[in-house]
C-alpha positions in Angstrom: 0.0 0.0 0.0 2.5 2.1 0.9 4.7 1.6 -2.0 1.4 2.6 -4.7 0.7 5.5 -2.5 4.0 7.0 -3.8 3.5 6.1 -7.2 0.8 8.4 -6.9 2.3 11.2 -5.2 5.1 11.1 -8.0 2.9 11.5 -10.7 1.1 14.2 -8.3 4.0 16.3 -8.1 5.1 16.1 -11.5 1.6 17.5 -12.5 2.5 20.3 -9.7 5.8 21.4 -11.1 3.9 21.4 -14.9 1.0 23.2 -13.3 3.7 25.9 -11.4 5.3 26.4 -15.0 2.4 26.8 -16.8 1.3 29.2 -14.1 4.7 31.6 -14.4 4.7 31.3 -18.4 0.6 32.8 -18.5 1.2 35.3 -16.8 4.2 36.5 -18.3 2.5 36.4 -21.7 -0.6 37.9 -19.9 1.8 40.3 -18.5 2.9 41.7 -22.0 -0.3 41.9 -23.3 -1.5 44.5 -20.1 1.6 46.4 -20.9 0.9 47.2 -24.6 -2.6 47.5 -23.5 -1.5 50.2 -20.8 0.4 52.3 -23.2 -2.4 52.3 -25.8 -4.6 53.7 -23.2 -2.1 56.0 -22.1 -1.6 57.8 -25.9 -5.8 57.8 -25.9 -5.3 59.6 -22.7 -2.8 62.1 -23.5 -5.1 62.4 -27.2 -2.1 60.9 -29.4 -2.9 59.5 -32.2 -2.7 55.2 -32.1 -2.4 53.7 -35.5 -4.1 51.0 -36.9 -0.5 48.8 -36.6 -0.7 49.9 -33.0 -3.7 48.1 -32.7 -3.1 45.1 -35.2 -0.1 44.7 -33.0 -1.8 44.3 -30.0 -4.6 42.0 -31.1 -2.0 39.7 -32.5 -0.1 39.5 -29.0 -3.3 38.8 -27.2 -3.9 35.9 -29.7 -0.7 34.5 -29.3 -0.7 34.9 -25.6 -4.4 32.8 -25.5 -3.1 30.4 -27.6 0.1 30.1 -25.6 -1.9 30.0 -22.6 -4.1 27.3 -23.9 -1.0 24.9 -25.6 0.8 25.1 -22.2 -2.8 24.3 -20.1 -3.2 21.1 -22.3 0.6 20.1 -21.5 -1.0 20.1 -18.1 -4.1 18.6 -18.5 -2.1 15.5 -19.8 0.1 14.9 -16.4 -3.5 15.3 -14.6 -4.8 12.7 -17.1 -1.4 10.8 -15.9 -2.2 10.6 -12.2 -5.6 9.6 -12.8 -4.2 6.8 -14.9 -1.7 6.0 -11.5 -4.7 6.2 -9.4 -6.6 3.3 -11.7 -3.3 1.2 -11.4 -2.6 1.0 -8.6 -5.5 1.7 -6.7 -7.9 -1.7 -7.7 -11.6 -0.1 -7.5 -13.9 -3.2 -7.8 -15.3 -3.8 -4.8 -16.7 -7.4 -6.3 -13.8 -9.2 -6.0 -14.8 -9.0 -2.0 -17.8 -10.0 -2.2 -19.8 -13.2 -1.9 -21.9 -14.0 -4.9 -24.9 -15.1 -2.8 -27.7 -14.0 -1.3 -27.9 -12.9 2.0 -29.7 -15.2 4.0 -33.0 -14.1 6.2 -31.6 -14.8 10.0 -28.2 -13.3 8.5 -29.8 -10.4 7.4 -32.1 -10.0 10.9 -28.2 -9.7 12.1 -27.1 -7.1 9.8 -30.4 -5.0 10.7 -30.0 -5.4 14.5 -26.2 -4.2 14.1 -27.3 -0.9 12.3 -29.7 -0.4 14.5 -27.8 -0.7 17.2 -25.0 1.2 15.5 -27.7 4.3 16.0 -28.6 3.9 19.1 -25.6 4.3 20.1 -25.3 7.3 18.4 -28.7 8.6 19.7 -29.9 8.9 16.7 -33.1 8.6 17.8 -35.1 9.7 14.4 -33.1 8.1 11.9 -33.3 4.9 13.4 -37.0 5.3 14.2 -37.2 5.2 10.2 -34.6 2.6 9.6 -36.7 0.5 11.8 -39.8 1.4 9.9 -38.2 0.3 6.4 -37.1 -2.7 7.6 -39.9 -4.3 9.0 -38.5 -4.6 12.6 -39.2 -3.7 16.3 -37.9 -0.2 17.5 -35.3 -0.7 20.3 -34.9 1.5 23.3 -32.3 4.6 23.4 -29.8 3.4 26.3 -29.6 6.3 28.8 -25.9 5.6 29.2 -25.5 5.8 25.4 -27.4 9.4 25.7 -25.4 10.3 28.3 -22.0 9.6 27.0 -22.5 11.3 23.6 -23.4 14.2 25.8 -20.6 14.6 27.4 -18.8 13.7 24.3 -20.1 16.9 22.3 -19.3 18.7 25.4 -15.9 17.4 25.4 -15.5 18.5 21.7 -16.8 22.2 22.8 -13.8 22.3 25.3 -16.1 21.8 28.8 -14.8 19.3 31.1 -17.3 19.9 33.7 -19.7 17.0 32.7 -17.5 14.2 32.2 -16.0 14.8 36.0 -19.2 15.1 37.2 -20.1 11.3 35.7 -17.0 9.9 36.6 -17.2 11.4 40.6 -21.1 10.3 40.4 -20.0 7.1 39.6 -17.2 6.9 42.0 -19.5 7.8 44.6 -22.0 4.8 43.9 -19.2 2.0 43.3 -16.5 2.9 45.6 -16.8 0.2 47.4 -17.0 -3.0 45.3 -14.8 -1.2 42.4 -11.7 -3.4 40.7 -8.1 -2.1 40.9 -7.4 -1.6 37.8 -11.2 0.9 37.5 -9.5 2.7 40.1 -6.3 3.4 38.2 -8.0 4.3 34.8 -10.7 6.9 36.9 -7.6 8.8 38.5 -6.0 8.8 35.1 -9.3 10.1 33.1 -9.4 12.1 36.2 -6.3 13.7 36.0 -6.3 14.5 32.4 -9.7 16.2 32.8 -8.6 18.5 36.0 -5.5 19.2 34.0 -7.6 20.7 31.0 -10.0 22.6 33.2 -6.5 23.6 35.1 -5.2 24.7 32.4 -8.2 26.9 31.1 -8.4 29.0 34.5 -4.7 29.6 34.5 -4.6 32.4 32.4 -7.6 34.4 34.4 -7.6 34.9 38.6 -4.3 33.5 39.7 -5.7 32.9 43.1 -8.7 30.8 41.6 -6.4 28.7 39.6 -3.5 27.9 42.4 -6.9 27.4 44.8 -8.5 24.2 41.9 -4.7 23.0 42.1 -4.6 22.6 45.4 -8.1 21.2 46.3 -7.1 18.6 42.8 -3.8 17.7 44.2 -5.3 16.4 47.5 -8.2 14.3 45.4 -5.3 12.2 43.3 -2.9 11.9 45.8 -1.9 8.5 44.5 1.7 7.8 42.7 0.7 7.3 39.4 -0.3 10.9 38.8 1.9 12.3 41.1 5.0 13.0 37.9 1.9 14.6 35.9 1.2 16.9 39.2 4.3 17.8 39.2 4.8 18.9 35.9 1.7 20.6 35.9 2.8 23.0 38.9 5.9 23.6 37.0 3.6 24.9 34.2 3.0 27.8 36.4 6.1 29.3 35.4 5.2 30.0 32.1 1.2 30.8 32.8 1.9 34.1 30.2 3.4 31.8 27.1 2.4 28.5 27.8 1.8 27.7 24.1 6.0 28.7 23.3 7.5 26.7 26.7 8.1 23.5 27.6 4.3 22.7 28.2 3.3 23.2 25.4 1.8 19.9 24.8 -0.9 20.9 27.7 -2.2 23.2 25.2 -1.8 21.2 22.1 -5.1 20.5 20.1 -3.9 16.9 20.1 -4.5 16.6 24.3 -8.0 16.8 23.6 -8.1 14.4 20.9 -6.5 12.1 23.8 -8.9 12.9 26.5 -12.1 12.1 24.3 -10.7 8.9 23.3 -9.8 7.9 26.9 -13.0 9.7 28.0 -15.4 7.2 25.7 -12.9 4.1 26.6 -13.3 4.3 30.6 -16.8 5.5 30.4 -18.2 2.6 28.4 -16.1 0.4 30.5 -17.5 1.3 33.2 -21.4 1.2 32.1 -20.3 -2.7 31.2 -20.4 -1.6 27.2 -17.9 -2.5 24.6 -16.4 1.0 22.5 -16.9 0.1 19.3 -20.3 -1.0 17.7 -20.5 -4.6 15.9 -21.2 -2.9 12.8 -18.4 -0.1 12.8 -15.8 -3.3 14.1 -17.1 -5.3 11.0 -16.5 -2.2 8.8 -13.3 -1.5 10.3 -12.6 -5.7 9.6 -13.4 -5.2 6.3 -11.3 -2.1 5.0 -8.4 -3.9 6.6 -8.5 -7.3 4.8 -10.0 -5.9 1.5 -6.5 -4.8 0.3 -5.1 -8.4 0.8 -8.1 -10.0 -0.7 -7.6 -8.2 -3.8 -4.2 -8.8 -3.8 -4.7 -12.2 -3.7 -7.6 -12.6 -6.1 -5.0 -10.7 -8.9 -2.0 -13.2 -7.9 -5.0 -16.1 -8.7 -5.7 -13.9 -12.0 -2.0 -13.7 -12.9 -1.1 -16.7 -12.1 -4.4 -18.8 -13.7 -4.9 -20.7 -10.3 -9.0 -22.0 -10.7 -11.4 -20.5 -7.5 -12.2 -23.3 -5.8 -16.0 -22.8 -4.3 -16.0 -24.5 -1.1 -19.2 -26.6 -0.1 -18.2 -26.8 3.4 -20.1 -24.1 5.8 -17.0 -23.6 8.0 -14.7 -22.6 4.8 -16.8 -20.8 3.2 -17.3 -18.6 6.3 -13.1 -17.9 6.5 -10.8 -15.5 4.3 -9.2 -16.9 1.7 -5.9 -15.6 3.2 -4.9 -14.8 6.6 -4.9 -10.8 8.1 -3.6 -9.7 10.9 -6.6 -6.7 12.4 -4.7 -6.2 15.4 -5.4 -6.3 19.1 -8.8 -4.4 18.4 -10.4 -7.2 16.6 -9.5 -9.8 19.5 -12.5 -10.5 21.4 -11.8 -14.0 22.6 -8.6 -16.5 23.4 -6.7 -18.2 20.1 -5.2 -21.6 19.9 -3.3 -22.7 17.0 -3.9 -26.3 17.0 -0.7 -28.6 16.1 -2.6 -31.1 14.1 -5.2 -29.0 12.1 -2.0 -26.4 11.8 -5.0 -23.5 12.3 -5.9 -21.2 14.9 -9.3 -22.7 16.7 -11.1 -21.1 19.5 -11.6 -24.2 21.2 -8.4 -26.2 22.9 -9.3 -29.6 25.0 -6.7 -31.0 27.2 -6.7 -34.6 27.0 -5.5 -36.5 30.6 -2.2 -36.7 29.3 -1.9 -33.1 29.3 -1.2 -32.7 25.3 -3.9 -29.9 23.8 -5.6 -30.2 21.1 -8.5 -28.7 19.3 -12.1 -29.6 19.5 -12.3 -30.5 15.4 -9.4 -32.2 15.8 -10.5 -34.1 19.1 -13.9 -34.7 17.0 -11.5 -36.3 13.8 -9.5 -38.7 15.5 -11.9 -40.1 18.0 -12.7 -43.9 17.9 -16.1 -43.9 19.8 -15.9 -42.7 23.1 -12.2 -42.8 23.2 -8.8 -41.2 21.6 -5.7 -41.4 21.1 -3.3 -38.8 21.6 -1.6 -37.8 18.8 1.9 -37.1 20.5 2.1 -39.8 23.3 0.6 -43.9 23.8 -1.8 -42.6 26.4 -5.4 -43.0 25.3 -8.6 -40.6 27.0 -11.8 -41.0 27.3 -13.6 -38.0 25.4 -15.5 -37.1 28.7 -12.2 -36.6 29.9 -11.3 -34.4 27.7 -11.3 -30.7 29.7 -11.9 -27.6 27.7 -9.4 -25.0 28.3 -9.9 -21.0 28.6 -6.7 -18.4 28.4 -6.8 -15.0 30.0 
């Protein structure tokens, strides 16, 4: 990807450089014509007479100069016409090629409508999916009051105001401070911090007093080591309260911290409602933009290479990628085994008594009956035996 990228930002600039020279040689011809244009006016001015070769002259410079101008622009035209022609090569455009040639099934599509309607709820786009809901044939769901809330807090976030996300997150320190998790404590105080920082930040360059006064009463409320570096860095801030944006700080006011905060704003607060951060549809889109490069990719290699598309009958493989892509921790939702017979990743290792693991297809393959043999030592199990393992 990378290396088609600058295939196209070559061709790009050379149509910029054409485009520059084609710019500087108009209006130097443009330029000419203006000046013998000036000095005409200026004998009609000063009533002296202009000759008819005066003016002959001048009509013939503007035609030349508009036909330069026009010779030059389709000199141009053609490196445009060259990146476009880039863009078609190495950019592959058919989306088909990613597709399955099949009809959607009903319970499958049920799926896909549920997802999208979820997907707005979340949003609290409470009219659109109203409609949606209406079009296709199916039961309005509820707007979750967390979902509401977050987005909220989320525009107010975007407008700058801290206020409302500290005043969920103490809210909801105040209900669960009790039977909270370790590691919820850690990622309030951080949220926490970076909030009171902001709004920290925002009073400094008003009433000193009021500023030192919301340092002091936040610097008892995190007294816990994690923050205590960032504390300290922010008092040091107050050095340069004047030109914070041209000192060492500057990062404090950088557009990027809010970018930051929002992002671990929606992270901790969905958390903490028990939701997940992305939507099932917007992780199946983001699935699908990643491994739609290498699918292509793949399905040209086939082309090239005149290797036959083999349509599988079996459910299982018809369900997988034809090759394998890597989406990243965002797209693991569950523990991965690969399994050392099937040489494939399963979701589903069984320990047999011997202690060698194995996956469940596998297990179900080599199984005699009620009983198997392990693969890797004499020892035979009983498949009741067999324990299913999970991995944190």
């Amino acid at each position: 990807m990378a290396e088609n990228c600058a295939a196209v930002i070559k061709e790009l600039l050379k149509a910029e450089k054409k485009l520059a020279e084609w710019k500087g040689s108009s209006l130097k011809q443009i330029d000419a014509v203006l000046e013998s244009t000036t000095k005409l006016l200026e004998k009609f001015e000063e009533a002296q007479d202009v000759s008819a070769e005066d003016m002959a002259s001048l009509q013939q410079n503007a035609r030349k100069a508009s036909e330069g101008c026009a010779q030059s622009h389709k000199k141009y035209h053609g490196e445009i016409s060259k990146t476009g022609k880039a863009v078609d090569k190495h950019f592959f455009s058919d989306f088909t090629l990613a597709c399955v040639p099949r009809p959607i099934e009903k319970d499958k599509r049920k799926l896909l409508d549920r997802c999208i309607c979820e997907h707005l709820i979340r949003q609290s786009r409470v009219d659109i999916n109203r409609q949606f809901c209406e079009e296709a044939d199916m039961q309005e769901g509820g707007v979750s009051k967390e979902y509401v809330q977050i987005n909220e807090i989320m525009g107010a976030l975007r407008d700058h105001d801290v206020l409302p996300a500290l005043e969920l997150i103490r809210d909801f320190e105040n209900s669960t401070a009790q039977q909270m998790p370790r590691e919820h404590k850690e990622q309030i105080n951080t949220i926490k911090f970076k909030l009171m920082s902001l709004h920290f930040i925002s009073l400094v360059p008003g009433d000193l007093q009021v500023a030192i006064d919301y340092f002091q009463s936040f610097e008892r409320a995190l007294n816990t080591s994690s923050v205590q570096p960032g504390i300290r860095r922010l008092a040091g801030s107050f050095v340069y309260r004047q030109r914070l944006a041209n000192s060492p700080y500057k990062d404090f006011v950088s557009p990027a911290v809010w970018d930051d905060v929002r992002n671990s704003f929606l992270r901790v607060a969905t958390q903490l409602f028990g939701k997940s951060v992305d939507s099932p549809l917007s992780t199946c889109i983001y699935a699908g933009t990643k491994s739609f490069p290498h699918i292509v990719d793949m399905h040209q290699k086939m082309e090239k290479t005149k290797v036959l598309r083999v349509e599988a009958d079996d459910e299982l493989d018809r369900n997988e990628l034809m090759v394998e892509v890597d989406l990243g921790d965002r797209c693991l939702f569950h523990s991965l085994f690969a399994c050392p017979i099937l040489r494939r990743e399963n979701t589903e290792p069984m320990r047999l008594r011997c202690g060698h693991v194995i996956s469940k297809e596998a297990e179900d393959k080599l199984r005699a009956g009620m009983r198997l043999k392990c693969p890797y030592c004499p020892d035979e199990t009983l498949t009741a035996e067999a324990t299913r393992l999970y991995f944190s």
